[in-house]
N, CA, C and O atoms as a DFTB+ gen file, in Angstrom:
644 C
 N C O
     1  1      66.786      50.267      54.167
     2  2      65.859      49.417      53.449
     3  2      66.660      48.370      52.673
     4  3      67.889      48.403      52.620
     5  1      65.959      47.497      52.110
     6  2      66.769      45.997      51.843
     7  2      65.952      45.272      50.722
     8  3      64.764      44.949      50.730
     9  1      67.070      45.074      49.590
    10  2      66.407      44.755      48.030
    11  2      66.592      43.090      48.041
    12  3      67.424      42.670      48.845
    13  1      65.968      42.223      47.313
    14  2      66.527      40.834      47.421
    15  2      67.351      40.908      45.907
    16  3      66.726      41.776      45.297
    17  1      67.973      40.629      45.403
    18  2      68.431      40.395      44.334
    19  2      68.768      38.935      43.858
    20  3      69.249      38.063      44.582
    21  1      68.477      38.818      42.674
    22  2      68.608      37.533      42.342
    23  2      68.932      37.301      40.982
    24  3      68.408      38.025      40.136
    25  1      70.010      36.065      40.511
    26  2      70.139      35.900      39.299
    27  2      70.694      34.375      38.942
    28  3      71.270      33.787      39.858
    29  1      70.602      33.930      38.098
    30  2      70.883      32.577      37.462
    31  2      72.577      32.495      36.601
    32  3      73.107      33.178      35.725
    33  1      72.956      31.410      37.319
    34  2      74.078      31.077      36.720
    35  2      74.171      29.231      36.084
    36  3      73.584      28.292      36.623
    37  1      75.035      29.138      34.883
    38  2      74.964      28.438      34.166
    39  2      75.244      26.922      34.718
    40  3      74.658      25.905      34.347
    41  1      76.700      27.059      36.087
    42  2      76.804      26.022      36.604
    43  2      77.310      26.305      38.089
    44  3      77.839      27.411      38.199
    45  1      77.275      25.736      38.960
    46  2      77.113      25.650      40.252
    47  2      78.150      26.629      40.861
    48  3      77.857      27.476      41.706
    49  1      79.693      26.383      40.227
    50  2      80.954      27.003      40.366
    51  2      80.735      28.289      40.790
    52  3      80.883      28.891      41.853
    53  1      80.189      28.667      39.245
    54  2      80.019      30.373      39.167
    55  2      79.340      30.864      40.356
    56  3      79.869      31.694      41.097
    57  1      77.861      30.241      40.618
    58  2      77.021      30.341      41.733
    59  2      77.940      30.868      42.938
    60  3      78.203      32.020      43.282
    61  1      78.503      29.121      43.678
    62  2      79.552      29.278      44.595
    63  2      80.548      30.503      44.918
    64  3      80.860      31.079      45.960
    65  1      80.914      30.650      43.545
    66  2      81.796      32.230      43.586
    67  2      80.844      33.591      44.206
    68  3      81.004      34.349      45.163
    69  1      80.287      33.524      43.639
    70  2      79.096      34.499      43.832
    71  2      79.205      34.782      45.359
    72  3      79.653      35.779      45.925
    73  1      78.674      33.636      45.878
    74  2      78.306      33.397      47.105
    75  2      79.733      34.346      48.099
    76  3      79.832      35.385      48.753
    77  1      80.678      33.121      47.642
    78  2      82.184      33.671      48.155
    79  2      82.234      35.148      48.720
    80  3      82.244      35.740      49.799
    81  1      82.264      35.446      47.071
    82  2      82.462      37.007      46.859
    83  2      82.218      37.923      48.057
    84  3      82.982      38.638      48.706
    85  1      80.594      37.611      48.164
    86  2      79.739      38.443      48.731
    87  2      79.749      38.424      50.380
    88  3      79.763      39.470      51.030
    89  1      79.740      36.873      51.091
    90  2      80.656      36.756      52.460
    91  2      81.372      37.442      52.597
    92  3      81.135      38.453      53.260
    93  1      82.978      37.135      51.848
    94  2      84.313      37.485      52.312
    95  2      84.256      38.986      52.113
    96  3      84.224      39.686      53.126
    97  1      84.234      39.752      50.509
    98  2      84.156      41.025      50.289
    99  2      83.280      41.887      50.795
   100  3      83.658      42.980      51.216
   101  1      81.809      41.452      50.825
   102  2      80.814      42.719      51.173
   103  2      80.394      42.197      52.674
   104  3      79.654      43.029      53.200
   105  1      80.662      41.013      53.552
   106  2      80.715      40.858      54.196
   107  2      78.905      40.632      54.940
   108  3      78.410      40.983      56.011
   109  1      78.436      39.989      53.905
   110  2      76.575      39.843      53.590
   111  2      76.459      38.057      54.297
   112  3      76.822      37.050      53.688
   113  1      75.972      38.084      55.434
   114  2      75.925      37.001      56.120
   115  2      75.163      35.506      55.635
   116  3      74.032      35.798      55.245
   117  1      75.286      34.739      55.580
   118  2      75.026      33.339      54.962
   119  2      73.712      32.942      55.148
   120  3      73.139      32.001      54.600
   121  1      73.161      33.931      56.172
   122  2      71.376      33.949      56.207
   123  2      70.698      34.947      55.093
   124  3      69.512      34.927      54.761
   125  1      71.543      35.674      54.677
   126  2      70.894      36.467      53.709
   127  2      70.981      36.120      52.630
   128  3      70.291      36.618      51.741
   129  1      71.948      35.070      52.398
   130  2      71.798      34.367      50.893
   131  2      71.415      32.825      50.881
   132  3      71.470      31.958      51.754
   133  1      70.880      32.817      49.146
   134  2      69.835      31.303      49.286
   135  2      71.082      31.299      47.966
   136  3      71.694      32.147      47.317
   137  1      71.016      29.941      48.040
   138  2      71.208      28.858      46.370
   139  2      70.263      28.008      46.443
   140  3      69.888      27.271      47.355
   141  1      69.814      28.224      45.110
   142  2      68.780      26.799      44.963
   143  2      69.162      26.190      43.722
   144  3      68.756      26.653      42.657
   145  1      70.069      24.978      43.787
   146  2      71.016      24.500      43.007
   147  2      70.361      23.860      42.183
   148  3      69.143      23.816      42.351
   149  1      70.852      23.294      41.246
   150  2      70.546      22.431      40.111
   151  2      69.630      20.805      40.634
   152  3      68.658      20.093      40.382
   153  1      70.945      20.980      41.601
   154  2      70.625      19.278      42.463
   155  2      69.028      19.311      42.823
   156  3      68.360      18.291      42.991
   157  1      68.458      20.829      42.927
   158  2      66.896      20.416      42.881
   159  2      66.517      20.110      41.982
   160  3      65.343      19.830      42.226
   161  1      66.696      19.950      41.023
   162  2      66.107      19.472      39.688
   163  2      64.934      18.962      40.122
   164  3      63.851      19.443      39.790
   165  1      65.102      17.662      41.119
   166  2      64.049      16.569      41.365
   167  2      62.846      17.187      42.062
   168  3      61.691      16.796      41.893
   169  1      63.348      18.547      43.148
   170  2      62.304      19.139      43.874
   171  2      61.604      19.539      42.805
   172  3      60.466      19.070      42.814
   173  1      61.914      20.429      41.614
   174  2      61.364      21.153      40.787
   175  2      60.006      20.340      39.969
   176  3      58.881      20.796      39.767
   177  1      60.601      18.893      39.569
   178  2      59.859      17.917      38.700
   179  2      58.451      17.230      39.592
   180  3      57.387      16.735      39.222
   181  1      59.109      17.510      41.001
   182  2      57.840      16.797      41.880
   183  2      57.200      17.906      42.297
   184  3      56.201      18.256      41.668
   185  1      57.581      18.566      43.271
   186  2      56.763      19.592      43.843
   187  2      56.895      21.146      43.257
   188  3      56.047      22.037      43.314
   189  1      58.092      21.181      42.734
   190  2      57.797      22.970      42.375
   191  2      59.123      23.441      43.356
   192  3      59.207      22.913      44.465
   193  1      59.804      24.098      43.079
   194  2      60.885      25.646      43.398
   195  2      60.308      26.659      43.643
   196  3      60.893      27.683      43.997
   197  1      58.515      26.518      43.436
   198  2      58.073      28.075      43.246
   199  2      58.283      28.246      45.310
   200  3      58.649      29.273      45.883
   201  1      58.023      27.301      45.788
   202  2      57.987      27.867      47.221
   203  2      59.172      28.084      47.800
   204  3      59.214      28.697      48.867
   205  1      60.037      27.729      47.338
   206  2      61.302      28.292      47.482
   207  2      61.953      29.467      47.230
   208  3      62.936      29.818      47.881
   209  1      61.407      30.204      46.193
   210  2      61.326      31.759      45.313
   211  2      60.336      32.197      45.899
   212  3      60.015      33.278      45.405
   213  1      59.548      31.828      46.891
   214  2      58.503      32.536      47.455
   215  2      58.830      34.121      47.966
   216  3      58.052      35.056      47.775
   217  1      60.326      34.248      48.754
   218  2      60.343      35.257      49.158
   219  2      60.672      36.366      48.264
   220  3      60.898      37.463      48.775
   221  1      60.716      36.257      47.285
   222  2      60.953      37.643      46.171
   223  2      59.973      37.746      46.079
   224  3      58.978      37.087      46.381
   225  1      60.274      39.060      45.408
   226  2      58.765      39.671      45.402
   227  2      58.826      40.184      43.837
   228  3      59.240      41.237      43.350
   229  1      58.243      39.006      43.251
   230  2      57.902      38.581      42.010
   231  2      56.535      38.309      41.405
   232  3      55.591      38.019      42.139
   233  1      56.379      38.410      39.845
   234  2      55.102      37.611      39.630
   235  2      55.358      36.305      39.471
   236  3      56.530      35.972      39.295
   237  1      54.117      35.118      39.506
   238  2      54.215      33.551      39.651
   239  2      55.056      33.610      37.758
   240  3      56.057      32.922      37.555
   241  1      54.574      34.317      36.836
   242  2      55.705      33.880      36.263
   243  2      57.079      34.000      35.298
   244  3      57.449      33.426      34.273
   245  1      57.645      35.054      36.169
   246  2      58.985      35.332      36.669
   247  2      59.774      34.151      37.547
   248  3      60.904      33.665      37.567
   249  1      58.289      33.946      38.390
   250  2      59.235      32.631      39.243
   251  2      59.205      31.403      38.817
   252  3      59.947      30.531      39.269
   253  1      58.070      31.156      37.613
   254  2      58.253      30.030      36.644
   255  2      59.231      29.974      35.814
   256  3      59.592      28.893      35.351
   257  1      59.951      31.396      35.417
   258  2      61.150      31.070      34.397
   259  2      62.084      31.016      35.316
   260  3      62.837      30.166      34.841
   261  1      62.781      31.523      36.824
   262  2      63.416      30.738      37.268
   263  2      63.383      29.424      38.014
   264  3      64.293      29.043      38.750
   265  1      62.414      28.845      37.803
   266  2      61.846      27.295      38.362
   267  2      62.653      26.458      36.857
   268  3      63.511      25.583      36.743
   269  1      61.899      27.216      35.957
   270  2      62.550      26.377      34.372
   271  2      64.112      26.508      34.472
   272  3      64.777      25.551      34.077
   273  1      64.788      27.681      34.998
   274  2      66.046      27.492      34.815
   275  2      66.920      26.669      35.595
   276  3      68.024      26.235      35.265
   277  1      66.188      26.476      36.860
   278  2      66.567      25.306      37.626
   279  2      66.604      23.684      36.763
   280  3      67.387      22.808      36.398
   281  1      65.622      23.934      36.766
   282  2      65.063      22.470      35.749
   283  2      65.871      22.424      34.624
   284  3      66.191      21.328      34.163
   285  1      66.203      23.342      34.175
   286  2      67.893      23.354      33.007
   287  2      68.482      22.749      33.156
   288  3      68.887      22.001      32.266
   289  1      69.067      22.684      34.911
   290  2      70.281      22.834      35.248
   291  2      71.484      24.106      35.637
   292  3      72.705      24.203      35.759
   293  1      69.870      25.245      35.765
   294  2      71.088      26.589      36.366
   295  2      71.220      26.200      37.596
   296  3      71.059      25.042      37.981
   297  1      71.583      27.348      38.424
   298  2      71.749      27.227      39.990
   299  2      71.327      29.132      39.817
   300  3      71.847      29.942      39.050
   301  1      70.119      29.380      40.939
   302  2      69.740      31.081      40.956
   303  2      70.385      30.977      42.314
   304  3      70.444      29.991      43.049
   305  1      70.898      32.300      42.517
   306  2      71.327      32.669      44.063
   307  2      71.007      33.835      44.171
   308  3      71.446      34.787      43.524
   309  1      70.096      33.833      45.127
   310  2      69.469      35.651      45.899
   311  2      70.261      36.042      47.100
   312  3      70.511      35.395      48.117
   313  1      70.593      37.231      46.754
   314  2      70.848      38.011      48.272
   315  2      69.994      39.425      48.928
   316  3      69.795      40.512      48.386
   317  1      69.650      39.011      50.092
   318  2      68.731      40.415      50.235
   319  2      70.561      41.288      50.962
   320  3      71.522      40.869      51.608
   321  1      70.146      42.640      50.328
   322  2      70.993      43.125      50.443
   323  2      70.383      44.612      50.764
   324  3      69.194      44.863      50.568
   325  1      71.363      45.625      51.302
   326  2      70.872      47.287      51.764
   327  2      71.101      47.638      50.320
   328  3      71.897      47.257      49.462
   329  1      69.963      48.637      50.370
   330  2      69.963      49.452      48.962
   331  2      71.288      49.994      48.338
   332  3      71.642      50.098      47.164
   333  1      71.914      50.311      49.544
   334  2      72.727      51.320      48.950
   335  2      74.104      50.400      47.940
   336  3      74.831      50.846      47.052
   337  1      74.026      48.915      48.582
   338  2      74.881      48.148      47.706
   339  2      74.166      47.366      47.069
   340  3      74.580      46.207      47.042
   341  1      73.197      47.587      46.520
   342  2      72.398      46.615      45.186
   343  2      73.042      46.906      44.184
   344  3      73.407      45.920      43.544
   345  1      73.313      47.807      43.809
   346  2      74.189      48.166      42.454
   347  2      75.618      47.056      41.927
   348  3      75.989      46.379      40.968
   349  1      76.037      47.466      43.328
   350  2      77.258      46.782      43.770
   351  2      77.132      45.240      43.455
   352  3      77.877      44.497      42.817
   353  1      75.847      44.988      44.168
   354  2      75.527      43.226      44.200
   355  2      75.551      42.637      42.826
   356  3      76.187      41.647      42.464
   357  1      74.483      43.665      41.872
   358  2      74.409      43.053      40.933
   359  2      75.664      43.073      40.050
   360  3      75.787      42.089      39.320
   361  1      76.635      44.029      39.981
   362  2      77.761      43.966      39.218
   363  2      78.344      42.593      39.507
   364  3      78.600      41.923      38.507
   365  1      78.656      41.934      40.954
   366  2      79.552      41.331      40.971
   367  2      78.686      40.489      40.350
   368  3      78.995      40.046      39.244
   369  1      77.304      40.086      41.037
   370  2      76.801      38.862      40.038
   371  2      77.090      39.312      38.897
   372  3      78.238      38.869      38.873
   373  1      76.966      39.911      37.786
   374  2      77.374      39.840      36.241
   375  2      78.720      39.258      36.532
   376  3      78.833      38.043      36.370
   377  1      79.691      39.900      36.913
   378  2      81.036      39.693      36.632
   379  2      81.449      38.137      36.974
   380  3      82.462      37.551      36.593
   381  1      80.323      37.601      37.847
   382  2      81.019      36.347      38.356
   383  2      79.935      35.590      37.204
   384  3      79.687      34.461      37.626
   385  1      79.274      35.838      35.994
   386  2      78.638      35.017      35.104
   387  2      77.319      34.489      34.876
   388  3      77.048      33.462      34.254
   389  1      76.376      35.435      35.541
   390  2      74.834      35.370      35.647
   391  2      74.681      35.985      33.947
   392  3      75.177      36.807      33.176
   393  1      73.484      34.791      34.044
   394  2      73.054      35.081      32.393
   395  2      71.695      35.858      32.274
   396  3      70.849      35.704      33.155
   397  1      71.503      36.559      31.373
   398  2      70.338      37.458      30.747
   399  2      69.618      36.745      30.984
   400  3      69.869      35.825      30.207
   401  1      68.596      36.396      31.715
   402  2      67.015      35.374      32.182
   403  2      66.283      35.728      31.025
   404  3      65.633      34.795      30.554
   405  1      66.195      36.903      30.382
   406  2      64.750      37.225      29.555
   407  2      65.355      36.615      28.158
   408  3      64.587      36.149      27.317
   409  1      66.950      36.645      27.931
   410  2      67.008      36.594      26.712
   411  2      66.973      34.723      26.432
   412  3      66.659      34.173      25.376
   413  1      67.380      34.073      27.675
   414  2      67.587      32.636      27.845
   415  2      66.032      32.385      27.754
   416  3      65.848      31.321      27.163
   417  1      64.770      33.024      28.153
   418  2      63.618      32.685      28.309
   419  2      63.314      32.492      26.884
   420  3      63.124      31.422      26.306
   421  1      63.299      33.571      26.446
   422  2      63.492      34.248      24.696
   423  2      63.677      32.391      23.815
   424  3      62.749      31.741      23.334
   425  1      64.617      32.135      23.851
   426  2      65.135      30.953      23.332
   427  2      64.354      29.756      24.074
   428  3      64.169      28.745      23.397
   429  1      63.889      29.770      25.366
   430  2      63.451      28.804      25.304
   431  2      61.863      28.441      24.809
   432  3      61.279      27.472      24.325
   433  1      61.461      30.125      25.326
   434  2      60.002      30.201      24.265
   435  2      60.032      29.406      22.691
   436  3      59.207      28.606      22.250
   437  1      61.091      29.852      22.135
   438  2      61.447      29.298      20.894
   439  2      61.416      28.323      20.550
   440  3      61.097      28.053      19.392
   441  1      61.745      27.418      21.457
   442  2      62.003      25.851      21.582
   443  2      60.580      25.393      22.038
   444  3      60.213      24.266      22.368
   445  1      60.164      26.081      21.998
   446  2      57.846      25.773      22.509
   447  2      57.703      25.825      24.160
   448  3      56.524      25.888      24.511
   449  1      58.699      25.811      25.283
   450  2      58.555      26.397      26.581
   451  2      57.402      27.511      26.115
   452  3      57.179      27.887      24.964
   453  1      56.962      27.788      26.924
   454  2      55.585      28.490      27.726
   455  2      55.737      28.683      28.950
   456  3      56.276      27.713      29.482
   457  1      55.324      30.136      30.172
   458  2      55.557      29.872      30.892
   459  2      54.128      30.281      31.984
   460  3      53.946      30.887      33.040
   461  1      53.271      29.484      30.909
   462  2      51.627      29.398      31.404
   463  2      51.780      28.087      31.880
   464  3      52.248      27.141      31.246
   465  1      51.159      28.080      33.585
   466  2      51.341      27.164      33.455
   467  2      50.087      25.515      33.292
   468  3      50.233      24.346      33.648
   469  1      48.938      26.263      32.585
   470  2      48.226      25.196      32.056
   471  2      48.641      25.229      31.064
   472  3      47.563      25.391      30.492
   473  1      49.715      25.208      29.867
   474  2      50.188      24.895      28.766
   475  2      51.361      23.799      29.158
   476  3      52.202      24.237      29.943
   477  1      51.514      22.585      28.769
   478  2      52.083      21.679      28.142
   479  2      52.882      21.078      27.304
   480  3      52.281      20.193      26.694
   481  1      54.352      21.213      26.915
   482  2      54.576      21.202      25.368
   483  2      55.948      19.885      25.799
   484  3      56.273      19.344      26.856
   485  1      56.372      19.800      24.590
   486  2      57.459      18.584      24.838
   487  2      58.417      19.495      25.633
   488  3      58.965      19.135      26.675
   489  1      58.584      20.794      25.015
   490  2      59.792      21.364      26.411
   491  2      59.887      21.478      27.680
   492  3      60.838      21.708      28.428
   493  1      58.682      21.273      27.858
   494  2      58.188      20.659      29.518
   495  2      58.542      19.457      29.678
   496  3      58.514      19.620      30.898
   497  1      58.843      18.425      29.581
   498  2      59.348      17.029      29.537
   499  2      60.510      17.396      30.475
   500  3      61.073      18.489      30.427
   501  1      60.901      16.198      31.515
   502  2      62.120      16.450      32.070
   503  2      63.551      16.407      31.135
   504  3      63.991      15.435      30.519
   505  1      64.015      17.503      31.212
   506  2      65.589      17.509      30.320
   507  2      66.650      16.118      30.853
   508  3      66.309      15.570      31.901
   509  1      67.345      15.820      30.449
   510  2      68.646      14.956      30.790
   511  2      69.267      15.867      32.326
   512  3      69.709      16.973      32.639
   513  1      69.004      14.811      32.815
   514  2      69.345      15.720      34.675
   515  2      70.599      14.605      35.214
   516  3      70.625      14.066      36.320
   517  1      71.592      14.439      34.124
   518  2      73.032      13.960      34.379
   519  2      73.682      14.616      34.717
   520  3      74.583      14.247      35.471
   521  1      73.500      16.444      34.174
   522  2      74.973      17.473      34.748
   523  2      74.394      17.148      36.733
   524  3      75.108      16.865      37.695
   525  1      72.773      17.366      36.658
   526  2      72.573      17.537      38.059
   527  2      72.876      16.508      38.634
   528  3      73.572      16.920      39.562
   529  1      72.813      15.155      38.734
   530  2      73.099      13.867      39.093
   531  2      74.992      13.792      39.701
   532  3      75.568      13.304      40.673
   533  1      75.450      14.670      38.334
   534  2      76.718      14.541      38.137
   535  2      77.444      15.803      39.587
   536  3      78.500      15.564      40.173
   537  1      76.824      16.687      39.790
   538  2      76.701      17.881      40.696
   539  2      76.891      17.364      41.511
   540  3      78.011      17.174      41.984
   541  1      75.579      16.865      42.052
   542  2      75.432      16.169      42.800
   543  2      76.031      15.173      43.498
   544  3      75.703      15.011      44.673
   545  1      77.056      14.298      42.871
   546  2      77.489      12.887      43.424
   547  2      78.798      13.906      43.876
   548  3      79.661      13.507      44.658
   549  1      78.818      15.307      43.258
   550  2      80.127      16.013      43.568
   551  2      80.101      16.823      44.750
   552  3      81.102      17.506      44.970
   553  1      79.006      16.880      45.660
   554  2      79.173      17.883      46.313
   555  2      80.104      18.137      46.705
   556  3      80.842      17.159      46.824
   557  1      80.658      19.365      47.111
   558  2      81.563      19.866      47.614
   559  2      82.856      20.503      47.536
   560  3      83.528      21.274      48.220
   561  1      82.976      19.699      46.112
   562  2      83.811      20.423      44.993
   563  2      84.278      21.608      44.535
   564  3      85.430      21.870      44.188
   565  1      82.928      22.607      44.559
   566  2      83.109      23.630      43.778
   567  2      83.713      24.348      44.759
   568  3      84.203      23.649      45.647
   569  1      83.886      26.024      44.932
   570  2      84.336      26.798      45.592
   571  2      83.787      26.855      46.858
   572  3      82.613      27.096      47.143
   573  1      84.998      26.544      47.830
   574  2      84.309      26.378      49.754
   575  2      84.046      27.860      49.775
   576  3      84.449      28.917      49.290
   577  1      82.822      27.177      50.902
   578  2      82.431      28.482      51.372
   579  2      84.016      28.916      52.659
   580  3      84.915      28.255      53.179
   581  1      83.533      30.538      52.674
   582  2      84.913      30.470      53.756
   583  2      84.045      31.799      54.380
   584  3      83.379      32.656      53.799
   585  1      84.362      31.578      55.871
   586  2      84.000      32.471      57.333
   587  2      84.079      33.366      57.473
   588  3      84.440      33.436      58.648
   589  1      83.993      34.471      57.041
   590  2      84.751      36.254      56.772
   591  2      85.656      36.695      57.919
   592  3      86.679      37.376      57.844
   593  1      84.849      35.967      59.406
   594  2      85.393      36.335      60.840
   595  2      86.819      35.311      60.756
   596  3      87.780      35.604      61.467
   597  1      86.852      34.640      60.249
   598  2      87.454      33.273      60.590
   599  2      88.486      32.697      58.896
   600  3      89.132      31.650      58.941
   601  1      88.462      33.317      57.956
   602  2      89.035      32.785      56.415
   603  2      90.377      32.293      56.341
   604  3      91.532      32.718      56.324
   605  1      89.767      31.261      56.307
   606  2      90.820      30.183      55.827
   607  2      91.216      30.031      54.707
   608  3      90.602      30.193      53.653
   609  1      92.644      29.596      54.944
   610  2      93.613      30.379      53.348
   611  2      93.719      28.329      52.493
   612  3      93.411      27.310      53.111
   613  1      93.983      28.360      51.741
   614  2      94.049      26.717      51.116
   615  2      93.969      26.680      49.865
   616  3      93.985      27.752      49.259
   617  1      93.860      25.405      49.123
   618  2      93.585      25.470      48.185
   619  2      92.101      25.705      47.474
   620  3      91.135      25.103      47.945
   621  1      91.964      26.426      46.545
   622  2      90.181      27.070      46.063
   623  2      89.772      27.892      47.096
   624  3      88.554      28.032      47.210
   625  1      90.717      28.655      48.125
   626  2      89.972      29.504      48.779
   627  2      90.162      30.737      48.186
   628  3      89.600      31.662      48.772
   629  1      90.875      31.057      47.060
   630  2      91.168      32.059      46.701
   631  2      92.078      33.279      48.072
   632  3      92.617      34.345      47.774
   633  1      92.039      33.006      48.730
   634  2      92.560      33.946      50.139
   635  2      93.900      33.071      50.349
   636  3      94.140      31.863      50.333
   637  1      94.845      34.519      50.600
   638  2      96.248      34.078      51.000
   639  2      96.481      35.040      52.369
   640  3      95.927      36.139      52.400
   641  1      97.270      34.618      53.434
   642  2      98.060      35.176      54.727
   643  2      98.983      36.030      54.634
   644  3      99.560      36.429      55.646
């Protein structure tokens, strides 16, 4: 049987690592994992992320606070993964820098976010979407993906021969 797991990281890097990790080490194929990066920002402001989070199996809003964390500027990355290494999954996500969602929600409630979504408030306003802009004009930057069958050793691949 097969869990999706999912969690939010602060900037794309960490994400990327994540990703890495889970290829090269647990050897979890590139169809089983999503990023839905920051660089959506714009999807988020026009149409919604929620159909993109469609496949967890979530309430609509669980998937509104990670739609808002997109719209931050996080990057969430899910992996459906076998039960028996969910444990596993989620450690490395902590270790590679996924943040507490409820306690980040927590604070943004604070700040007048709501995550009804016929409520309205200035924290709904689009944030400054320069880190994403800035991401963005960077693709490619952060940590390469690398082939598990095939890993190529270089610079930022973390892997040596």
């Amino acid at each position: 049987m097969s869990r999706v797991i999912s969690a939010v990281f602060d900037n794309r890097d960490e994400a990327e690592s994540v990703v890495t990790h889970l290829r090269v080490h647990d050897r979890i194929t590139s169809e089983r994992i999503q990023v839905h990066p920051a660089e959506n920002a714009q999807l988020v402001e026009n149409e919604g992320i929620l159909p993109s989070l469609g496949h967890l199996l979530i309430g609509d809003s669980e998937r509104r606070t990670y739609t808002e964390a997109v719209r931050r500027g996080s990057t969430v990355v899910t992996a459906e993964v076998d039960d028996g290494i969910a444990e596993h999954v989620m450690a490395v996500f902590n270790r590679h820098g996924a943040i507490d969602l409820e306690q980040r929600a927590a604070s943004w409630r604070e700040e007048g976010w709501r995550d009804d979504p016929e409520f309205a408030s200035e924290a709904d306003l689009p944030v400054n979407s320069s880190m994403a802009a800035g991401a963005a004009s960077m693709a490619g930057t952060g940590v390469p993906m690398v082939d598990p069958d095939e890993p190529v050793t270089g610079p930022g691949s973390g892997l040596r021969r």
